[in-house]
Backbone as CSV, one residue per row, in Angstrom:
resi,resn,N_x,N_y,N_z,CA_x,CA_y,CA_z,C_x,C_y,C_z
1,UNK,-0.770,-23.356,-3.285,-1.310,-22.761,-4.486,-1.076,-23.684,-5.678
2,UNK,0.173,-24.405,-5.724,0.758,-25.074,-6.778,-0.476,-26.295,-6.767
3,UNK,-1.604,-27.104,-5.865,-2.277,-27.799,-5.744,-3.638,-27.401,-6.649
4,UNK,-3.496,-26.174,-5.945,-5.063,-25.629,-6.156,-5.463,-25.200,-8.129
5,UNK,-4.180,-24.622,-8.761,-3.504,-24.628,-9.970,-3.725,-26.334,-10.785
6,UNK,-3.146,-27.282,-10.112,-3.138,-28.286,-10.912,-4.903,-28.519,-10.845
7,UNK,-5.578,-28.755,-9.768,-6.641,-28.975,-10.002,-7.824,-28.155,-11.064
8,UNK,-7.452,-26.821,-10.977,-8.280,-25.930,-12.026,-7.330,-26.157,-13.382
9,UNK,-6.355,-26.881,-13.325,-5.975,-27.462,-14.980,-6.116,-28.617,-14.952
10,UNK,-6.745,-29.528,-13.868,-7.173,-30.879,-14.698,-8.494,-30.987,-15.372
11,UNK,-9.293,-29.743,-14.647,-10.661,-29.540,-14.556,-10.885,-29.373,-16.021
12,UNK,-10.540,-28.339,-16.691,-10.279,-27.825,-17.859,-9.397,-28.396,-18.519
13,UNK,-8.614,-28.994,-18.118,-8.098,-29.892,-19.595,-8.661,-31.153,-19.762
14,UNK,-9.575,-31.420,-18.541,-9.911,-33.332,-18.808,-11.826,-32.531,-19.700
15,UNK,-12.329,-31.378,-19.303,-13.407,-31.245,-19.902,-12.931,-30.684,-21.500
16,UNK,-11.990,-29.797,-21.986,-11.558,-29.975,-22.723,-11.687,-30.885,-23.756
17,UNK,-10.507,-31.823,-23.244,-10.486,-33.688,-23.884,-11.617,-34.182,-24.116
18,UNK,-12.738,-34.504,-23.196,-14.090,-34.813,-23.595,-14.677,-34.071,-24.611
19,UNK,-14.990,-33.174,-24.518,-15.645,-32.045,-25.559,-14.990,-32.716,-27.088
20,UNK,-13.738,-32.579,-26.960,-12.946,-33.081,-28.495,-12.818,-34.612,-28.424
21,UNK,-12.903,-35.098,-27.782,-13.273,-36.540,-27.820,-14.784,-37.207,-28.551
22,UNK,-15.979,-36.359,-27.426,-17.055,-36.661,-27.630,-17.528,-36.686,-29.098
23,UNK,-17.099,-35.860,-30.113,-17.666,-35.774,-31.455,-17.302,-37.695,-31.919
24,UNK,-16.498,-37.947,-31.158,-16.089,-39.079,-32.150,-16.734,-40.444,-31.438
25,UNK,-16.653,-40.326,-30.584,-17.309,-41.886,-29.372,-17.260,-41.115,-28.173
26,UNK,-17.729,-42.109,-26.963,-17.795,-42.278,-25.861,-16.458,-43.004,-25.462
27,UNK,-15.339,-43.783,-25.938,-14.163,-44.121,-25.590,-13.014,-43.488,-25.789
28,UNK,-13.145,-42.672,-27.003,-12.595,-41.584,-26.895,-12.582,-40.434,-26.360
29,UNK,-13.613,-39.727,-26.032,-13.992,-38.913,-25.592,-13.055,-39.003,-23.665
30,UNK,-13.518,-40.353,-23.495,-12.460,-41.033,-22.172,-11.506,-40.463,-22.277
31,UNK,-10.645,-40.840,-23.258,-9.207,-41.090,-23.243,-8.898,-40.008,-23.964
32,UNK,-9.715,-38.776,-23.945,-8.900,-37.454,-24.121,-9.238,-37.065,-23.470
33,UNK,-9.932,-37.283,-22.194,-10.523,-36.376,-21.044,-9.037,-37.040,-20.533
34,UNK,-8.590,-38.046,-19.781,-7.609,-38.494,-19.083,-5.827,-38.039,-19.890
35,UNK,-6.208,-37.930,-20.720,-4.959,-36.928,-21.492,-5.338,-34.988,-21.225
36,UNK,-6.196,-34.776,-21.177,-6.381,-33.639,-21.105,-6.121,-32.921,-19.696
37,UNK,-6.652,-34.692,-18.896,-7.084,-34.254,-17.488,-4.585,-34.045,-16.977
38,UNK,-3.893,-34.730,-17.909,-2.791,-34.941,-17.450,-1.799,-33.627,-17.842
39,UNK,-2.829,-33.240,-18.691,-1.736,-31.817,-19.890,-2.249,-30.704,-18.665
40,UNK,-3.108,-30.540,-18.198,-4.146,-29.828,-17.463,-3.055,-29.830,-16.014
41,UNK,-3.217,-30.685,-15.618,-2.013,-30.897,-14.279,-0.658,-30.005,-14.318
42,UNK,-0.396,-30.710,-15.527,1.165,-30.156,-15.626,0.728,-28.411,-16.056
43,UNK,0.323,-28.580,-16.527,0.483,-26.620,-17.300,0.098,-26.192,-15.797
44,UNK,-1.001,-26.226,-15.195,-0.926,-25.842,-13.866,0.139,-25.528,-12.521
45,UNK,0.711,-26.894,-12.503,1.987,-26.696,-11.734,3.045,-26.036,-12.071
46,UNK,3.390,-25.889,-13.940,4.104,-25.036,-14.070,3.963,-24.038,-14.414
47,UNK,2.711,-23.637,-13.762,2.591,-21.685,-13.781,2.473,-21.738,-12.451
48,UNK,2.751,-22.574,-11.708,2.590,-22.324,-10.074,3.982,-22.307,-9.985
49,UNK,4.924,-23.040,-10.943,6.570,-22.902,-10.279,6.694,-21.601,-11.127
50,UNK,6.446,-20.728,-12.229,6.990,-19.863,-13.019,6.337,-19.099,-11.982
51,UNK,5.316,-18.935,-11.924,5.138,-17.652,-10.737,4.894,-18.259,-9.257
52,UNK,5.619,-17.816,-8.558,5.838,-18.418,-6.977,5.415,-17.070,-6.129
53,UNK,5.041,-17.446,-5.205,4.743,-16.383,-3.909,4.187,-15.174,-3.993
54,UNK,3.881,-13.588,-4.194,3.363,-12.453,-4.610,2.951,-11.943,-5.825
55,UNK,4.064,-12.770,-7.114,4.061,-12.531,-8.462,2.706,-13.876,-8.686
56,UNK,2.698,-14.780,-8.008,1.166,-15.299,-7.957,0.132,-14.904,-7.768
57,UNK,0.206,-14.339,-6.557,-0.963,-13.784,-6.185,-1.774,-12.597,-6.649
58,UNK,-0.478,-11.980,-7.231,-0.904,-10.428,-8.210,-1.379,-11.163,-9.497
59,UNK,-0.729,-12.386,-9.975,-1.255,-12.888,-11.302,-2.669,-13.232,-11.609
60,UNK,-3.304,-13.752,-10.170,-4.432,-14.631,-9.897,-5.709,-13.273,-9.782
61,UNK,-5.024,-12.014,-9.118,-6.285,-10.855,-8.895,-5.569,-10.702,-7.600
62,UNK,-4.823,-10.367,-6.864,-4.362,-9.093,-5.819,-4.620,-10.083,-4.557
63,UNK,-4.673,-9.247,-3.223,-5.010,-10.085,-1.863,-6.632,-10.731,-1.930
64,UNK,-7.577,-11.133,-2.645,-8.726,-11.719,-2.676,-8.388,-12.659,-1.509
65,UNK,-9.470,-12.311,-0.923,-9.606,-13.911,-0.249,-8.607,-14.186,0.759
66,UNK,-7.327,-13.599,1.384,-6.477,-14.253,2.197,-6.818,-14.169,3.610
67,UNK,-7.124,-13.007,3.878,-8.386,-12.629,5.062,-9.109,-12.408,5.388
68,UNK,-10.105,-13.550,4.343,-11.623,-12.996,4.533,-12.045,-14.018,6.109
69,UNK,-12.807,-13.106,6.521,-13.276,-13.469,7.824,-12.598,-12.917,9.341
70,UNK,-11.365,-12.561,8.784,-10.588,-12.090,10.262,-11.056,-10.851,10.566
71,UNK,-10.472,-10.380,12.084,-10.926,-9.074,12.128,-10.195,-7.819,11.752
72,UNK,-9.242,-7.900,10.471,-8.667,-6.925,10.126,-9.789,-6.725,8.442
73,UNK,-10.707,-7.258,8.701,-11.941,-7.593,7.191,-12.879,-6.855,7.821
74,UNK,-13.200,-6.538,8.946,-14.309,-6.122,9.559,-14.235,-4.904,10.342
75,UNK,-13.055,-4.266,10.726,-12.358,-2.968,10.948,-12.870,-1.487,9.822
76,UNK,-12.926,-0.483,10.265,-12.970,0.562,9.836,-14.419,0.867,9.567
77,UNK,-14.576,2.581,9.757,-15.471,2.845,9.803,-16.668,2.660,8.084
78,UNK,-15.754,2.538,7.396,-16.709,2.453,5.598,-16.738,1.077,5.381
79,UNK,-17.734,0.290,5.490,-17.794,-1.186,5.173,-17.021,-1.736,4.270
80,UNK,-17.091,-0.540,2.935,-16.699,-1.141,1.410,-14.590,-1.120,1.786
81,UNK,-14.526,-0.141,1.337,-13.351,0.695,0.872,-12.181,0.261,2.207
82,UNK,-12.724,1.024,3.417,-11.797,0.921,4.157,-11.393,-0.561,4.940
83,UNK,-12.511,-1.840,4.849,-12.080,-2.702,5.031,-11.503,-3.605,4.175
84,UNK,-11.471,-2.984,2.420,-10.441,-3.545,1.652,-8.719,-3.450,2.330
85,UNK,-8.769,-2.019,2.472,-7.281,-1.146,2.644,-6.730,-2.578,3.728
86,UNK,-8.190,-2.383,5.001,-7.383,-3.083,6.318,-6.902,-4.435,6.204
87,UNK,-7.732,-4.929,4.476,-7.268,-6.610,4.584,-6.011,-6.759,3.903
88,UNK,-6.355,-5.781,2.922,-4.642,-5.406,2.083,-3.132,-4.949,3.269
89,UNK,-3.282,-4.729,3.432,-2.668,-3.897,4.729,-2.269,-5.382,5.496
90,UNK,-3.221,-5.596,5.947,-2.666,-7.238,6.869,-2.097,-8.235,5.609
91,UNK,-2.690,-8.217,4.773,-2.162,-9.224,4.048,-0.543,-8.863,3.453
92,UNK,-0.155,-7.945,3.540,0.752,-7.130,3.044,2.010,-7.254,3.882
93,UNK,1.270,-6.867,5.076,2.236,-7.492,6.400,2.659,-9.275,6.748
94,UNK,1.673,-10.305,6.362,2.290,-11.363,6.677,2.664,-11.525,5.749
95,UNK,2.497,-11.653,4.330,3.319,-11.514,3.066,4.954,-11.138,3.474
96,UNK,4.721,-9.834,4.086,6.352,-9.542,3.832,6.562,-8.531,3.150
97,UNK,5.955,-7.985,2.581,5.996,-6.884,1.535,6.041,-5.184,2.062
């Protein structure tokens, strides 16, 4: 997660940097994208070390995404609702929780 974090803060801090760069040149605009792209990294990783493991995942939006595709996603008779419960439910269990 701590990867996936730095990359959605280099993304946004190196477009950032450009944006406030660009008013002034094209060399600047560089060299606040590559400062932006470095502030972007770090703030990332350290909201990946301040929140670690469940207190992440609740931070980010809940179990999204951890079992999409398995067959605890495709279980139960209500497409919507009850195959949320079954992915929450599994995800809940290898979590640990």
């Amino acid at each position: 997660m701590s990867k996936l974090l730095a990359l959605v803060g280099a993304t946004l801090g190196g477009a950032v940097g450009w944006w406030l760069g660009a008013f002034i040149g094209l060399m600047t605009a560089f060299m606040l994208s590559m400062i932006g792209t470095g502030l972007g990294v770090y703030a990332g990783r350290r909201f990946a070390t301040a929140h670690p493991g469940p207190a992440l995942r609740d931070a980010i939006g809940g179990d999204i995404g951890l079992a999409v595709g398995t067959r605890a996603a495709r279980t139960g008779p209500v497409p919507g609702l009850s195959a949320f419960h079954a992915v929450r439910s599994r995800c809940n269990e290898v979590v640990g929780r």
